[in-house]
C-alpha positions as CSV (number, residue, x, y, z in Angstrom):
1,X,20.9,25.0,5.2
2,X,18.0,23.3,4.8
3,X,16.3,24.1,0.8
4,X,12.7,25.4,1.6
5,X,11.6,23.7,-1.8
6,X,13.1,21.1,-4.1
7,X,12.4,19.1,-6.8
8,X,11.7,15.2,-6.0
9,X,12.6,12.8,-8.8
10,X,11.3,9.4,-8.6
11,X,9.1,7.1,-9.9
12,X,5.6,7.0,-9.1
13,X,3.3,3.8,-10.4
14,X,5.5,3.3,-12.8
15,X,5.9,7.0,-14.2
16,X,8.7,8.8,-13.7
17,X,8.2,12.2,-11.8
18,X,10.1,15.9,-11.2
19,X,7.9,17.8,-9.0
20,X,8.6,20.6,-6.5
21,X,7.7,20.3,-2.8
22,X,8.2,21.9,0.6
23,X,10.9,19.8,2.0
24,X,8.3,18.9,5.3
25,X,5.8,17.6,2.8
26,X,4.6,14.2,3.5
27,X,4.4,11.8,0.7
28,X,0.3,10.8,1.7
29,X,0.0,14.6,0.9
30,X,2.1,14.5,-2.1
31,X,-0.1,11.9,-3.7
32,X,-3.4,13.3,-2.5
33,X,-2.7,16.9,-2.9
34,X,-0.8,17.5,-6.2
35,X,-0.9,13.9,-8.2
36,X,-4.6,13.3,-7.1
37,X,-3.9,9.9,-6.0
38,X,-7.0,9.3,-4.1
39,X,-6.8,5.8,-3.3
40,X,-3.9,6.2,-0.9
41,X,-6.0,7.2,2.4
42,X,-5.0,8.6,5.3
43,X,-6.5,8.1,8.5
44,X,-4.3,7.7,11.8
45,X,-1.8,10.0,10.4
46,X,0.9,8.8,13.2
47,X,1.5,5.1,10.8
48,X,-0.5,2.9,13.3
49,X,-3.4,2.2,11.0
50,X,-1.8,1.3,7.8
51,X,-4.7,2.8,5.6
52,X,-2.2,4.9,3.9
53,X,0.6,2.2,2.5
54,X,2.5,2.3,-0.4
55,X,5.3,0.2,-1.6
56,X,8.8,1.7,-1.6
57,X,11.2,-0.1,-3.8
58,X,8.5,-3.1,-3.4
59,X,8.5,-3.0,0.6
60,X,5.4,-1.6,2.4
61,X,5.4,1.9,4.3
62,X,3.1,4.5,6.2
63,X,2.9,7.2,3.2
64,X,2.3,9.3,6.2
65,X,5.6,8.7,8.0
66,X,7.3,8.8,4.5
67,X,9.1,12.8,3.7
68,X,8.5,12.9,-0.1
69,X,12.2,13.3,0.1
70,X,13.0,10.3,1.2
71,X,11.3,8.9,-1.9
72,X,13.9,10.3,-4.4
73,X,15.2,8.5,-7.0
74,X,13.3,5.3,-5.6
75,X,10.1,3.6,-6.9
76,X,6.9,4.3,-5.5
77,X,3.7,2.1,-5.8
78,X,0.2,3.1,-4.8
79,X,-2.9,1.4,-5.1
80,X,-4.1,3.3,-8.6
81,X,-0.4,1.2,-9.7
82,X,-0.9,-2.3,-8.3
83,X,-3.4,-3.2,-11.3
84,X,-2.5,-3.8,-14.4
85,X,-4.9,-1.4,-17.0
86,X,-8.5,-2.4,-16.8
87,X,-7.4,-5.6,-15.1
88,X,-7.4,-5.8,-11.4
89,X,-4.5,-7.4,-9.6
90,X,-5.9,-11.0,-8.2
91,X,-5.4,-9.6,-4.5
92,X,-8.0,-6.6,-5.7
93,X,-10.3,-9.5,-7.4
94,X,-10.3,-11.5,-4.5
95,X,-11.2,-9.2,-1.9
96,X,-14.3,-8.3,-4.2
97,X,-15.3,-12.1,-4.4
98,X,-14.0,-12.7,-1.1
99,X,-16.3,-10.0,0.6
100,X,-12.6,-8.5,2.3
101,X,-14.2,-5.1,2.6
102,X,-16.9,-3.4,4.3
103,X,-16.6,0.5,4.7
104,X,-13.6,0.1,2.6
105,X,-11.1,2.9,4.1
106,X,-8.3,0.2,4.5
107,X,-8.7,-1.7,1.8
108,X,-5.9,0.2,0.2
109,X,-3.5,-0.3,2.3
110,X,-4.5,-4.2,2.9
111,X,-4.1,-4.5,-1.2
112,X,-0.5,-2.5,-1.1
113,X,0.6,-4.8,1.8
114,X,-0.4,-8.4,0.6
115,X,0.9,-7.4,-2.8
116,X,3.9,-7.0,-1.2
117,X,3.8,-10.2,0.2
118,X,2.4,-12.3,-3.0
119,X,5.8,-10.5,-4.3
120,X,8.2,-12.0,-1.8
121,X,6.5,-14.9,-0.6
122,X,4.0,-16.3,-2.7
123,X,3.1,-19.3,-0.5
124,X,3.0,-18.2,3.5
125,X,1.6,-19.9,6.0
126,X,-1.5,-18.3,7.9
127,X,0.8,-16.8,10.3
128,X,2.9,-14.9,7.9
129,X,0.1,-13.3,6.6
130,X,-1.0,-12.3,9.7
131,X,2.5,-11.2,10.4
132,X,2.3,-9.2,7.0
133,X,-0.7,-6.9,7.5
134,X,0.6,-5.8,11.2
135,X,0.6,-2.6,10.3
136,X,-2.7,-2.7,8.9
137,X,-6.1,-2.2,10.9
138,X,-9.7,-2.7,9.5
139,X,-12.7,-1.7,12.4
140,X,-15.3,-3.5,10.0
141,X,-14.4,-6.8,8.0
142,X,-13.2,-9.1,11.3
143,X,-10.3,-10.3,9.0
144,X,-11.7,-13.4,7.8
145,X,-12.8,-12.1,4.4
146,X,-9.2,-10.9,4.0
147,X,-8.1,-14.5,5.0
148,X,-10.3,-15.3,2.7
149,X,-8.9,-13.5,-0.4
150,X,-5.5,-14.7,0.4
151,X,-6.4,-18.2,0.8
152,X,-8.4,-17.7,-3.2
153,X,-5.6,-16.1,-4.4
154,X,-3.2,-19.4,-3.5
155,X,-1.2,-17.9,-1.4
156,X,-1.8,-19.9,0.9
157,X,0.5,-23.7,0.5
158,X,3.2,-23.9,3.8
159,X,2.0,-25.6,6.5
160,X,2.1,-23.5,9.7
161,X,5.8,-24.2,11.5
């Protein structure tokens, strides 16, 4: 039988966490309802627009597609946990220099996946940073002030393949 509520333990920006929940709650909720996570938006609600990423042990996924149980015992990262204090990360710094944003409703999820990818690959070609935010849609920028950021965080350096 199936618990109607349980308590998730896991990590959450770096904090760790023993909360009850509903064993149908969603992570997105979890963060937005009871920890009053904000940043982590949620749009599509079906993981097609990416607006609502986090990083699971360090690899990107739909906070909406994610059970909050599925997150115990694991690390979870939103975008309140990608800076460090009053410092921004330089992804966050360069989409502010870079102009990145417009209406700003992805911007969240763009941070949480290229920080994912300055993690793992710290020099991809133009490709693999298209390949990266896949799962990520912005209506507004045109993706060339995201390209931008990228290229003035250095993360750019392979040539393309």
């Amino acid at each position: 039988m199936i618990r109607d509520i349980y308590v998730l333990e896991c990590t959450i920006n770096g904090k760790e966490v023993a909360i009850p929940v509903p064993a149908s709650k969603r992570m997105s909720d979890l963060l937005r309802e009871d920890l009053l996570l904000s940043g982590t938006k949620v749009a599509c609600e079906i993981g097609r627009c990416g607006a609502c990423m986090v990083l699971l042990d360090g690899r990107p996924v739909n906070s909406c597609l994610l059970m909050a149980y599925q997150a115990a015992g694991k690390s979870v990262v939103t975008i309140e946990g990608i800076s460090a204090g009053e410092s921004l990360h330089p992804i966050q710094q360069a989409m502010l220099e870079e102009g990145g944003l417009q209406c700003g409703y992805c911007t969240a999820g763009m941070v949480v996946s290229l920080t994912a990818l300055w993690d793992t690959n710290p020099a991809p070609t133009r490709t693999e940073a298209e390949e990266a935010l896949c799962g990520n849609i912005c209506r507004c920028t045109g993706y060339e002030g995201i390209f931008r950021a990228i290229e003035r965080c250095g993360l750019w350096g392979k040539t393309e393949e």
